[in-house]
C-alpha positions as CSV (number, residue, x, y, z in Angstrom):
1,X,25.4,-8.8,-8.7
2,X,22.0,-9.5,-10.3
3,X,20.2,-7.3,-11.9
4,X,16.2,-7.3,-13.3
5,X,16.3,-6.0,-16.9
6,X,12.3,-4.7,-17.1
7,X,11.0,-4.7,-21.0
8,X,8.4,-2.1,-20.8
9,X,5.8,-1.7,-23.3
10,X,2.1,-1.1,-24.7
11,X,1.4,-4.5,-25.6
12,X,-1.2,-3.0,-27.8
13,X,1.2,-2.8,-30.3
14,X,2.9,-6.0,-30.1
15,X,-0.3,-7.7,-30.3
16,X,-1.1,-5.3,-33.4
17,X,2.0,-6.6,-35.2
18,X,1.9,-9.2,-38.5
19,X,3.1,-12.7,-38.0
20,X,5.9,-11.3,-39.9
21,X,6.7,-8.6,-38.0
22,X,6.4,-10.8,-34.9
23,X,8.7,-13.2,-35.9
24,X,11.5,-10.7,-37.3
25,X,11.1,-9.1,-33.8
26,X,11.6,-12.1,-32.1
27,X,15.2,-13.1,-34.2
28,X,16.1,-10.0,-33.1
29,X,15.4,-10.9,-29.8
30,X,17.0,-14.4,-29.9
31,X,20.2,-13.1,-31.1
32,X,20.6,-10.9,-28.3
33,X,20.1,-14.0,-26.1
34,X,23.0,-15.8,-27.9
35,X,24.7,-12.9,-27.5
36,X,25.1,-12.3,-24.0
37,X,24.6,-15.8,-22.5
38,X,27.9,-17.0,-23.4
39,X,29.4,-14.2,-21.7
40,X,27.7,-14.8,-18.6
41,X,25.5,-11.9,-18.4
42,X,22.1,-14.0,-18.5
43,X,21.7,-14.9,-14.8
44,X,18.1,-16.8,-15.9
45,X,16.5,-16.8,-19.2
46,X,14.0,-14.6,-18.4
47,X,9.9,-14.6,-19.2
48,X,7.6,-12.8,-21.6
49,X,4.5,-12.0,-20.1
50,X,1.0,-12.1,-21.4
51,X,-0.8,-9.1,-22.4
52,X,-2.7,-6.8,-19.8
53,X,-5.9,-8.2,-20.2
54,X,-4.9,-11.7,-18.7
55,X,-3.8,-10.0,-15.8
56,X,-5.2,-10.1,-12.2
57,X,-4.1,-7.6,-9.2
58,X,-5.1,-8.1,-5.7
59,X,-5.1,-4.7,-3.8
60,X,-6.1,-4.2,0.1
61,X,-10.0,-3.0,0.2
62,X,-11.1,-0.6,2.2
63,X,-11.9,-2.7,5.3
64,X,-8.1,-4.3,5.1
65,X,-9.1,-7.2,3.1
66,X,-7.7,-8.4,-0.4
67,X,-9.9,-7.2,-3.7
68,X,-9.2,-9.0,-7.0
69,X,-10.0,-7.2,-10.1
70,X,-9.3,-7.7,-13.6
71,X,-6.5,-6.7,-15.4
72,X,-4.0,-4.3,-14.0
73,X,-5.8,-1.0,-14.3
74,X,-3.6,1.7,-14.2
75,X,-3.9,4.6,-16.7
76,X,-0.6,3.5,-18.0
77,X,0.1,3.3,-21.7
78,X,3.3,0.8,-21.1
79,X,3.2,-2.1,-19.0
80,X,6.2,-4.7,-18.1
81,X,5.9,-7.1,-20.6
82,X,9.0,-9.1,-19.9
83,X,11.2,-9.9,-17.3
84,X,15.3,-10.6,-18.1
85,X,17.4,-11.6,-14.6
86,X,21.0,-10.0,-15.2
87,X,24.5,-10.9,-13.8
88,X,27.1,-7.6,-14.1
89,X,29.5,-6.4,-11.9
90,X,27.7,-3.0,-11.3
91,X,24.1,-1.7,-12.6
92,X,26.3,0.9,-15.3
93,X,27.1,-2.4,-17.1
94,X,23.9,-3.7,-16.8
95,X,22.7,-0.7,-18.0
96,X,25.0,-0.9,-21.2
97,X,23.9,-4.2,-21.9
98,X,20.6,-3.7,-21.4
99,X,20.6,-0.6,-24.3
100,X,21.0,-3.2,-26.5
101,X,18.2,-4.7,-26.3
102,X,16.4,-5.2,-29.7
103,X,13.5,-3.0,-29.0
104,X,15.2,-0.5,-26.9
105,X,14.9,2.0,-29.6
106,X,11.4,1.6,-31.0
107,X,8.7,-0.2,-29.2
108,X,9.7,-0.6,-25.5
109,X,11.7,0.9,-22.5
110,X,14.3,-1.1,-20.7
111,X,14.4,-0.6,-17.0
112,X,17.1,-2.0,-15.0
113,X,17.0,-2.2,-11.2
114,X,19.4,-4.0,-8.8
115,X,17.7,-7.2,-7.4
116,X,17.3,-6.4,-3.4
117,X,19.8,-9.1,-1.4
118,X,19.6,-9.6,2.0
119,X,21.8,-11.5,2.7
């Protein structure tokens, strides 16, 4: 079954990191990659997403018509700032898989959902 691994963050900080930092991060981050793609686990490579102020949301307007405004916001200190498509036999082991995640224990939350099939 798939699974949506959410990396969930204030992209304040990440943007406030040194080069440095950045790229030690993102080792960390390729290493988990190589880690769980051979078993399988990676359903799709997943995306990091831009900061919060590239963002645009669409909500319905008072009359029933679209609105598009800048940026998402929401009085929210963490935003979804990547997106990693799982494959596990149930969401426990997604979960387990998913508390390794390199930043799972300083900058981020992981939040793992089962992806909605219909068929």
């Amino acid at each position: 079954m798939r699974y949506a691994m959410l990396i969930c963050g204030d992209d304040r900080e990440w943007t406030a990191l040194s080069p440095t930092d950045e790229q030690d991060v993102m080792k960390q981050v390729y290493a988990w990659f190589e880690r769980w793609q051979p078993a399988g686990k990676i359903a799709d490579g997943g995306a990091e997403l831009e900061p919060r102020n590239k963002a645009k949301t669409v909500r319905a307007g008072t009359d029933g018509q679209p609105v598009l405004t800048d940026g998402p916001y929401l009085e929210l200190k963490e935003v979804i700032g990547a997106i990693v498509m799982l494959e596990c036999d149930d969401i426990d082991e997604a979960a387990r898989i998913a508390a390794t995640w390199p930043l799972a224990a300083g900058m981020s939350a992981v939040e793992v959902r089962p992806v909605l099939s219909r068929e």
